[in-house]
Backbone as JSON Lines, residues from 0, in Angstrom:
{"i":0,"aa":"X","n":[0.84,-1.18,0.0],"ca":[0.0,0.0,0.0],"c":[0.88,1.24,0.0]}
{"i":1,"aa":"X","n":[0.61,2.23,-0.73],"ca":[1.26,3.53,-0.31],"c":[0.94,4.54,0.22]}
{"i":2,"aa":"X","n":[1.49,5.37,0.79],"ca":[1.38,6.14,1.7],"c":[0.87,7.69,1.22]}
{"i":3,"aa":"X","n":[-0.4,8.7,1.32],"ca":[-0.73,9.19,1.2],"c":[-0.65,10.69,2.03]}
{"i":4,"aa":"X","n":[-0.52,11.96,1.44],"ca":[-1.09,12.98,2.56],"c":[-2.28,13.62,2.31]}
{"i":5,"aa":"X","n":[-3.19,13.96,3.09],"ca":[-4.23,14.73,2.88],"c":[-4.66,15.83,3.77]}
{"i":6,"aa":"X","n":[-5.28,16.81,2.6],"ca":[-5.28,17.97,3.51],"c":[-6.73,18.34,3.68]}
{"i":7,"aa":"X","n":[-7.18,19.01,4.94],"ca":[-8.44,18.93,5.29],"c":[-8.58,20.57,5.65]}
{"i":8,"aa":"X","n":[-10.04,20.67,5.81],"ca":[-10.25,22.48,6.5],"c":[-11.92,22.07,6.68]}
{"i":9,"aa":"X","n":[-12.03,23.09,7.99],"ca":[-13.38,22.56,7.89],"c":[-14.08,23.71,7.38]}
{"i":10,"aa":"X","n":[-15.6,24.18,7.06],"ca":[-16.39,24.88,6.17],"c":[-16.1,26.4,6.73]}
{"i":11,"aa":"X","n":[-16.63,27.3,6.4],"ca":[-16.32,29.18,7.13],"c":[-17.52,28.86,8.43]}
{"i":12,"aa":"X","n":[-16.92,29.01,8.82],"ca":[-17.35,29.33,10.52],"c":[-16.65,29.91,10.99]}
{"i":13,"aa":"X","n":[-17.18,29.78,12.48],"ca":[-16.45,30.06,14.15],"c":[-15.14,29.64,14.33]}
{"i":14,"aa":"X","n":[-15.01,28.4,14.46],"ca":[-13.33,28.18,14.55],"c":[-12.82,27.44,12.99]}
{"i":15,"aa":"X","n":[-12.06,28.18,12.55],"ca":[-11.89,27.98,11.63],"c":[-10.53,26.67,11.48]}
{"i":16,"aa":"X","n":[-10.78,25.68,11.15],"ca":[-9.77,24.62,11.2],"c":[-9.31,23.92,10.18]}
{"i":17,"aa":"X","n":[-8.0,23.82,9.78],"ca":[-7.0,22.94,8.53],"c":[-5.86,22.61,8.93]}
{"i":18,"aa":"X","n":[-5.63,21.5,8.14],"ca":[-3.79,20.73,8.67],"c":[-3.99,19.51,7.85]}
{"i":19,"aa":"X","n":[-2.66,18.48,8.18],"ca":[-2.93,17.95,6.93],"c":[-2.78,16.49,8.08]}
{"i":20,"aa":"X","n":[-2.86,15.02,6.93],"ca":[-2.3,13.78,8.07],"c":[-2.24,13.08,7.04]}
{"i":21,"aa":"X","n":[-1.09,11.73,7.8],"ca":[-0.8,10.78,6.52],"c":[-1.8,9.46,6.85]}
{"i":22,"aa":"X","n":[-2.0,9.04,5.65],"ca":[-2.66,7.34,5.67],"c":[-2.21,6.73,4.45]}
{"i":23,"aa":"X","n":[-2.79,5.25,4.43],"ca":[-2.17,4.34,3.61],"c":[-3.68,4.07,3.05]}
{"i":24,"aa":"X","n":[-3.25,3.8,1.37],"ca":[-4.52,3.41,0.59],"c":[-4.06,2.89,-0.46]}
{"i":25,"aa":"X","n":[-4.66,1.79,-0.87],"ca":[-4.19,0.67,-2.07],"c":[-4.54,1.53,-3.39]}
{"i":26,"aa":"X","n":[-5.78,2.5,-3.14],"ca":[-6.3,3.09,-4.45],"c":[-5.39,4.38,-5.17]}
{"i":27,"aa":"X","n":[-5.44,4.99,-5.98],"ca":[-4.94,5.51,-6.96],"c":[-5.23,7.07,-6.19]}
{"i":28,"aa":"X","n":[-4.17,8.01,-6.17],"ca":[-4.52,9.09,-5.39],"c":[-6.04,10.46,-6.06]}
{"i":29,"aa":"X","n":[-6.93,10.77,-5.44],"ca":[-7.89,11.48,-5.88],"c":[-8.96,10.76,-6.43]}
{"i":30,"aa":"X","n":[-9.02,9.48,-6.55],"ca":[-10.57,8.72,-6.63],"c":[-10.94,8.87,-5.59]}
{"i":31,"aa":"X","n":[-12.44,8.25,-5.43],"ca":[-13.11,8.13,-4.67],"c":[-12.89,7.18,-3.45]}
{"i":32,"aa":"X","n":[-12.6,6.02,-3.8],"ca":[-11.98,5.2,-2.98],"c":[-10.74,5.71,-2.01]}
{"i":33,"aa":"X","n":[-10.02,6.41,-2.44],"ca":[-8.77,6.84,-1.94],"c":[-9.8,7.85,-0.87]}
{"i":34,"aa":"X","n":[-9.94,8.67,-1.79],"ca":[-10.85,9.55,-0.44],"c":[-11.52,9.53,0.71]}
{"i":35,"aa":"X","n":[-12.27,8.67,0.27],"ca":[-12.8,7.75,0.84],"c":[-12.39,6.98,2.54]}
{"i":36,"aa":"X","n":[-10.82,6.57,1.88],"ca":[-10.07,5.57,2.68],"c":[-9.72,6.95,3.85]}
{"i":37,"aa":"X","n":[-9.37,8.12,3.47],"ca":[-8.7,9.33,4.08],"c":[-9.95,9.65,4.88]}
{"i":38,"aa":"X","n":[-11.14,9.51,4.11],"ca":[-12.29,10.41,5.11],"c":[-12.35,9.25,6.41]}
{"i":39,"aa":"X","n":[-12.37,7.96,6.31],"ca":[-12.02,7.06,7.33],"c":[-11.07,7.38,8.5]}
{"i":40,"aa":"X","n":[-9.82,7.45,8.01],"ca":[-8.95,7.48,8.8],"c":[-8.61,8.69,10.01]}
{"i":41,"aa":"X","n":[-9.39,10.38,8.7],"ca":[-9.86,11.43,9.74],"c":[-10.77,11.47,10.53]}
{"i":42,"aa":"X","n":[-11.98,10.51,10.23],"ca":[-12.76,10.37,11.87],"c":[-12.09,9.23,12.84]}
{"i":43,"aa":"X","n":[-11.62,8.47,12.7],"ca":[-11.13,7.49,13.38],"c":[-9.98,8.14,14.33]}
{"i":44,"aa":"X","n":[-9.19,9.64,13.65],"ca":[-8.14,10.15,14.2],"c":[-8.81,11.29,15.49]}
{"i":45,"aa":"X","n":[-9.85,11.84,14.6],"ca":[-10.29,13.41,15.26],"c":[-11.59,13.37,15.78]}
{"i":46,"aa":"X","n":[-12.31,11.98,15.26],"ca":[-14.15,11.58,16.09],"c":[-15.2,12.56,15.59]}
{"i":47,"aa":"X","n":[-16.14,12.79,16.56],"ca":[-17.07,13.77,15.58],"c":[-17.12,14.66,15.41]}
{"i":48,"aa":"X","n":[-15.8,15.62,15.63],"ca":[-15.88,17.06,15.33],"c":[-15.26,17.06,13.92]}
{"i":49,"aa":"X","n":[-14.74,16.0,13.16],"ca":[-14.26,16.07,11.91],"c":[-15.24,15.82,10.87]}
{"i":50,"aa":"X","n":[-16.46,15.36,11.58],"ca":[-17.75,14.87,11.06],"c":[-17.59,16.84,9.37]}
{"i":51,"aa":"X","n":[-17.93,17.8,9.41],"ca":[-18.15,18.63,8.81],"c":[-16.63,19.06,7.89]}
{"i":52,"aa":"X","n":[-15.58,18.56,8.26],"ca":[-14.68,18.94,7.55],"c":[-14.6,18.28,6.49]}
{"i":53,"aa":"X","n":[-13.69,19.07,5.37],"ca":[-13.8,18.63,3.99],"c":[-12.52,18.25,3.66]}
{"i":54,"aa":"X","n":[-12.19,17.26,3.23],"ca":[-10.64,16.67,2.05],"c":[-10.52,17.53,1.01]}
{"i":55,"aa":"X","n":[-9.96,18.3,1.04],"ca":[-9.87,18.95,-0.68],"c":[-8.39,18.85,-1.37]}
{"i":56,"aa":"X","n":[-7.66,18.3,-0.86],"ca":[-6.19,18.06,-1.89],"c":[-5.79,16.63,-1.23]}
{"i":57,"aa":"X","n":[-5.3,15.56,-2.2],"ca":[-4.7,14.13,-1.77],"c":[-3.35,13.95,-2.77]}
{"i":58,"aa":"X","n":[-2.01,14.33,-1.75],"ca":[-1.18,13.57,-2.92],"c":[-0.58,12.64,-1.7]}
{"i":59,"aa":"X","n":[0.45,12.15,-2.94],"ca":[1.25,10.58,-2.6],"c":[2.32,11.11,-1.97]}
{"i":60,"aa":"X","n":[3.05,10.71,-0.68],"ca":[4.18,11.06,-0.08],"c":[5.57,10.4,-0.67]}
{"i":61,"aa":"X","n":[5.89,11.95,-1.02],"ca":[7.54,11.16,-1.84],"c":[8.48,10.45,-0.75]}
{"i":62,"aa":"X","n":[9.13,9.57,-1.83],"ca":[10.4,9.1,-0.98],"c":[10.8,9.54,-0.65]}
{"i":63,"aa":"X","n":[11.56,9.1,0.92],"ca":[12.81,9.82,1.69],"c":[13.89,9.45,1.33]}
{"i":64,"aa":"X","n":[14.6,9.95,1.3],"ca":[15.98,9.43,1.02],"c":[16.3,8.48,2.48]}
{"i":65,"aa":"X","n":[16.77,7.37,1.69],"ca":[17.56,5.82,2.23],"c":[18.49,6.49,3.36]}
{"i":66,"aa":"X","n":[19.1,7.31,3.55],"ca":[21.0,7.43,4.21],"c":[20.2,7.94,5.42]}
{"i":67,"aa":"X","n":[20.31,6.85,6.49],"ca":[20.16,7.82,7.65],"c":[20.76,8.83,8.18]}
{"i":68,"aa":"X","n":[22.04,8.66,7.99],"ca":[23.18,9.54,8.48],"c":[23.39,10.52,7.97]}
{"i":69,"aa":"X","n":[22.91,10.59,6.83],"ca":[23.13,12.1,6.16],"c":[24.74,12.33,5.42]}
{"i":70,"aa":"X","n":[25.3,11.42,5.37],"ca":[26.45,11.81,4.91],"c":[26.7,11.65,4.2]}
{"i":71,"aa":"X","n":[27.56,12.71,3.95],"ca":[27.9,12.99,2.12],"c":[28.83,12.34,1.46]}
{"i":72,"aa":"X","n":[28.44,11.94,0.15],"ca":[29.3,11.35,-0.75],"c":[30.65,12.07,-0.91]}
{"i":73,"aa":"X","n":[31.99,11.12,-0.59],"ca":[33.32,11.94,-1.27],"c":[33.6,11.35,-2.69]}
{"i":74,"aa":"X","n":[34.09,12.3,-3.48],"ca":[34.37,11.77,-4.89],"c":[35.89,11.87,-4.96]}
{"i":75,"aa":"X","n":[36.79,10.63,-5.01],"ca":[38.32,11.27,-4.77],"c":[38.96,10.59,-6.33]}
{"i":76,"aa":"X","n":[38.0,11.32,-7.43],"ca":[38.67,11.12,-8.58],"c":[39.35,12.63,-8.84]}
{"i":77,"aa":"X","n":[40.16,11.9,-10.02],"ca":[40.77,13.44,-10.32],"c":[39.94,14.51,-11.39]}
{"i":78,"aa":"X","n":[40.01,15.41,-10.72],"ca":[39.08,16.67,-11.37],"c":[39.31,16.7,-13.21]}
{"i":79,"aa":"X","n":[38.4,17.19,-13.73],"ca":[37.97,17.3,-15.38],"c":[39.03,18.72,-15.55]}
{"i":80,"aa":"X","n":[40.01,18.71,-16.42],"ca":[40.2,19.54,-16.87],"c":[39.32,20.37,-18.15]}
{"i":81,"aa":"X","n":[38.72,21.68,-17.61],"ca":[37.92,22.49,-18.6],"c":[38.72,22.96,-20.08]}
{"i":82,"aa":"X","n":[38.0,22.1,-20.81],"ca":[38.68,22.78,-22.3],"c":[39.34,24.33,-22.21]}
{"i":83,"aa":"X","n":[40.81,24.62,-23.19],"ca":[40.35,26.24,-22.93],"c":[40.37,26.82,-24.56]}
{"i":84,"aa":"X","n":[39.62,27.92,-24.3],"ca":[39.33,28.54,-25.29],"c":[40.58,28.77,-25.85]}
{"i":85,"aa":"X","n":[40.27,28.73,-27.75],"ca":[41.68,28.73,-28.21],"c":[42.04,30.11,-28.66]}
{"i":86,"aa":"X","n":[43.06,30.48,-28.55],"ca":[43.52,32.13,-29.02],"c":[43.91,32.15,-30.28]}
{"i":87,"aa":"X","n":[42.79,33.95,-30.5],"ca":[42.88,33.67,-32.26],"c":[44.16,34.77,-32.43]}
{"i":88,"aa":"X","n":[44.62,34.76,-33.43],"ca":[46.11,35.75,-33.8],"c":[45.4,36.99,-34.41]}
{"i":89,"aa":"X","n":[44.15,36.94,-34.74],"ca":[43.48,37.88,-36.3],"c":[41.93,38.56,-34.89]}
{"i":90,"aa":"X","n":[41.76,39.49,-35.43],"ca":[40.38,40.23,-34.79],"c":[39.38,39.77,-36.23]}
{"i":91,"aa":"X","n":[38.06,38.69,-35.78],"ca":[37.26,38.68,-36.66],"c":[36.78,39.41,-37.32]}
{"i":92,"aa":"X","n":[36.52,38.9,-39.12],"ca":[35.99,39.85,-39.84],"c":[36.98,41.01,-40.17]}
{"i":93,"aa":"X","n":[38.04,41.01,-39.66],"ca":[38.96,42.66,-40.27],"c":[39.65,41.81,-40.25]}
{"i":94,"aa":"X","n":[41.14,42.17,-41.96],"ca":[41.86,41.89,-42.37],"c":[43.54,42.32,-41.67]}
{"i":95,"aa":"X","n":[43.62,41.56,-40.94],"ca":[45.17,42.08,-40.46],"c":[46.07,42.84,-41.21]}
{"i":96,"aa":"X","n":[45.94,42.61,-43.09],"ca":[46.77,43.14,-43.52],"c":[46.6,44.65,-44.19]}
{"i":97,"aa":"X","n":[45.11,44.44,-44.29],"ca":[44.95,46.26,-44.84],"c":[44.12,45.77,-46.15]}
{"i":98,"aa":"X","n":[43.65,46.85,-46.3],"ca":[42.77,46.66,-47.72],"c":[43.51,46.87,-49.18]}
{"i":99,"aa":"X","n":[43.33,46.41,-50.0],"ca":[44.45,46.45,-51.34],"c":[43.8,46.67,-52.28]}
């Protein structure tokens, strides 16, 4: 199953309330089913005061990166020498030697 976030708010009122929470759903993100699975999991989390709030955005939670440690790759090859530009003897377009 993969792992989902969804974001909720409830209608214009008095206390005005939004935030987001993760769940897991076999379905495809933004069907019905998926929604569905999310509107589940927000009453099961928040009971009946979530009863009036609305789902209005569902995406898929990207991968984390694997490295717990955080540490950084060393690269101990030897550095690319940058081509260098080649030097011209002549100023383009004008004749070094004069007009004849």
């Amino acid at each position: 199953m993969a792992t989902f976030i969804a974001s909720y708010r409830s209608p214009a009122g008095v206390d005005p309330v939004s935030g987001m929470f993760e769940f897991e759903s076999q379905h495809n993100a933004g069907t019905k089913q998926n929604i569905h699975d999310a509107r589940m999991v927000m009453l099961t989390a928040y009971g009946s005061q979530a009863v009036a709030w609305q789902i209005y955005h569902v995406e898929r939670k990207k991968a984390q990166d694997n490295r717990s440690d955080h540490q950084l790759e060393l690269d101990f090859r030897d550095p690319v020498e940058t081509p260098k530009r080649k030097k011209r003897s002549f100023d383009r377009g004008i004749s070094s030697k004069g007009v004849e």
